[in-house]
C-alpha positions as CSV (number, residue, x, y, z in Angstrom):
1,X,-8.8,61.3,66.0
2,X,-11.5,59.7,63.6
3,X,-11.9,56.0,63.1
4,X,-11.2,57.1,59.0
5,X,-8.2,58.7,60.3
6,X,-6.6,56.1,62.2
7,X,-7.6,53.5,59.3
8,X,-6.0,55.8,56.2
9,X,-2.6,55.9,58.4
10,X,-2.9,52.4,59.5
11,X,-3.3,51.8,55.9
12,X,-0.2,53.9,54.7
13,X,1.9,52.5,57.7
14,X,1.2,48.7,55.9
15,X,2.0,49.9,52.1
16,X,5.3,51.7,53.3
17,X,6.5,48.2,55.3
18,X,5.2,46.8,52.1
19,X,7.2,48.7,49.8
20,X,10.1,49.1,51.9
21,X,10.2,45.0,52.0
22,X,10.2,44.5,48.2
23,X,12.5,47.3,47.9
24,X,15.5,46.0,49.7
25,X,14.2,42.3,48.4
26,X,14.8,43.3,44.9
27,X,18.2,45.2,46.0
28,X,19.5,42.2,47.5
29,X,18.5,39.8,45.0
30,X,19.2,41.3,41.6
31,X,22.0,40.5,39.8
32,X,23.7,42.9,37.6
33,X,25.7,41.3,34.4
34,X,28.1,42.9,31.6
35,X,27.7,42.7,28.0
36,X,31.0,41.2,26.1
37,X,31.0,45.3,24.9
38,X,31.4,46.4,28.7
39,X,33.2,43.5,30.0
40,X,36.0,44.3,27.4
41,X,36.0,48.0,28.1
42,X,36.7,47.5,31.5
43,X,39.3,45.1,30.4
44,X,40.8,47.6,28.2
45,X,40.7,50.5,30.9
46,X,42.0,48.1,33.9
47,X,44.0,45.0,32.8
48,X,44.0,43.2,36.4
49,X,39.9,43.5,36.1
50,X,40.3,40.0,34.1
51,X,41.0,37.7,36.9
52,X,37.5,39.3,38.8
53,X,34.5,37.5,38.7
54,X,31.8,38.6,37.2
55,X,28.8,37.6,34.7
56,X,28.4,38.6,31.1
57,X,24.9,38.0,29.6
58,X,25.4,37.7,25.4
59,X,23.7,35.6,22.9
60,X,25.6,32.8,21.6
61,X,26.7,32.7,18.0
62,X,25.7,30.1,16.0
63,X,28.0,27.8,14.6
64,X,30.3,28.1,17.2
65,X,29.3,25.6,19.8
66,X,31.8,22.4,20.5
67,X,31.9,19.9,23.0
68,X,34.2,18.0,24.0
69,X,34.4,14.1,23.9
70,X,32.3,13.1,27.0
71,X,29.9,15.9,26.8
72,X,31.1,17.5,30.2
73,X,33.2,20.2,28.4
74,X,31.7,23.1,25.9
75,X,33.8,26.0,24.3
76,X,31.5,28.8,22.1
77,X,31.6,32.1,21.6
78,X,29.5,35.0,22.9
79,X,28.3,38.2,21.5
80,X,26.5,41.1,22.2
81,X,26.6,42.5,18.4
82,X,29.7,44.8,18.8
83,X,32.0,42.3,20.7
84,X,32.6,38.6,20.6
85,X,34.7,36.3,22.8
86,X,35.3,32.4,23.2
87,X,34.0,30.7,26.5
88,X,34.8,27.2,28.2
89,X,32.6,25.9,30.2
90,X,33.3,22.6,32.3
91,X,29.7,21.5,33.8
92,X,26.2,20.6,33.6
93,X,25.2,21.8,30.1
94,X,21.1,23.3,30.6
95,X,18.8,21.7,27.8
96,X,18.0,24.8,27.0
97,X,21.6,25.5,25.9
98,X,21.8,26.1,21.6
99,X,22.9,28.1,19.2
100,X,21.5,31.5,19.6
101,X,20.8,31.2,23.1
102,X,21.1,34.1,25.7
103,X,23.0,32.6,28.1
104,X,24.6,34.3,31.1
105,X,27.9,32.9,32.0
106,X,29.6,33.2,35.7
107,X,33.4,33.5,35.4
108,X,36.6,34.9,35.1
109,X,38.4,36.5,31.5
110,X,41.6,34.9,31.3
111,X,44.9,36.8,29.8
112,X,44.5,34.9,26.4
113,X,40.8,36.7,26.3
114,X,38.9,33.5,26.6
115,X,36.6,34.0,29.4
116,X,36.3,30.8,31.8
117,X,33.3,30.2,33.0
118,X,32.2,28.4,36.4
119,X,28.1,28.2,35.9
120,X,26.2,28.5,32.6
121,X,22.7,29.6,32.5
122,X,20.8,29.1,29.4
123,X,17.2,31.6,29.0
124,X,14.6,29.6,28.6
125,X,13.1,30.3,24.9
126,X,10.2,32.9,23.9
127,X,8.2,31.0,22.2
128,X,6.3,27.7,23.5
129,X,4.2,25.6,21.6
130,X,1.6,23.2,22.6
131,X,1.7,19.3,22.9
132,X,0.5,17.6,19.6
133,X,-3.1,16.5,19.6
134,X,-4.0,13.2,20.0
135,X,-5.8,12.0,16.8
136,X,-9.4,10.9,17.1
137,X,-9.2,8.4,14.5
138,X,-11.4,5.2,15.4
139,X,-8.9,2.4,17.2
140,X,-6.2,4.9,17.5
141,X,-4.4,4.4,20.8
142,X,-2.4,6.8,22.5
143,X,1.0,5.5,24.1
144,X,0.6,4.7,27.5
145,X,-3.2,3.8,27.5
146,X,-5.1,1.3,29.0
147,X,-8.0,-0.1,27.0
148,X,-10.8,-1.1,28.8
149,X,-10.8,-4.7,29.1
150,X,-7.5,-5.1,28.2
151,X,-4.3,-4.7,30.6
């Protein structure tokens, strides 16, 4: 055997661990959530699928957001578009949490069709913007800085 032979299947012996390793890594690791649409199909086909866990991933509808006194408590509704259902949440509200916001919510759908949720994640937004410019206007002083001389 040729030194380019035993290289090219050395080299395809490391791209197939390779693959094979980000393969099951992504298998293992994704997560798979319903829409509000799916979620109440399976509803509909199988009444005891409410009290199963799952996660729906929906867009929250604006206006619809209320928190409880305390700020530890939120009910809103989700929708995908075709379906929308109320959510309660009882936790750690993200920042990031608004109206409009995909959100994907870890729960259970109760028998009243308000789903109950256990952990809320808010997506972060699209769209960044950059920190406001500092003006370079003569004795203008930033907040926070030292002027030489002065402490």
């Amino acid at each position: 055997m040729t030194p380019r032979t035993k290289f090219l299947i050395g080299g395809l012996l490391i791209l197939g661990a390779a693959a094979y390793l980000m393969a099951s890594s992504i298998k293992s690791t994704g997560v798979y959530y319903l829409t509000p649409r799916e979620l109440a199909g399976r509803v509909a086909a199988d009444p005891s699928f409410a009290n199963t866990g799952v996660k729906v991933g929906a867009r929250v509808v604006p206006g619809s957001i209320a928190r409880e006194p305390g700020g530890r408590e939120v009910s809103f509704r989700v929708s995908d578009g075709d379906r929308t259902f109320p959510v309660v949440y009882r936790g750690v509200i993200p920042d990031t949490f608004t109206d409009s916001a995909d959100v994907i919510v870890d729960g259970r759908m109760g028998a009243d069709g308000t789903f109950r949720a256990t952990t809320l994640l808010a997506k972060c937004a699209s769209r960044y913007e950059n920190a406001p410019k500092y003006r370079s206007t003569p004795g203008y002083q930033r907040p926070g800085a030292v002027v030489a001389g002065h402490v």
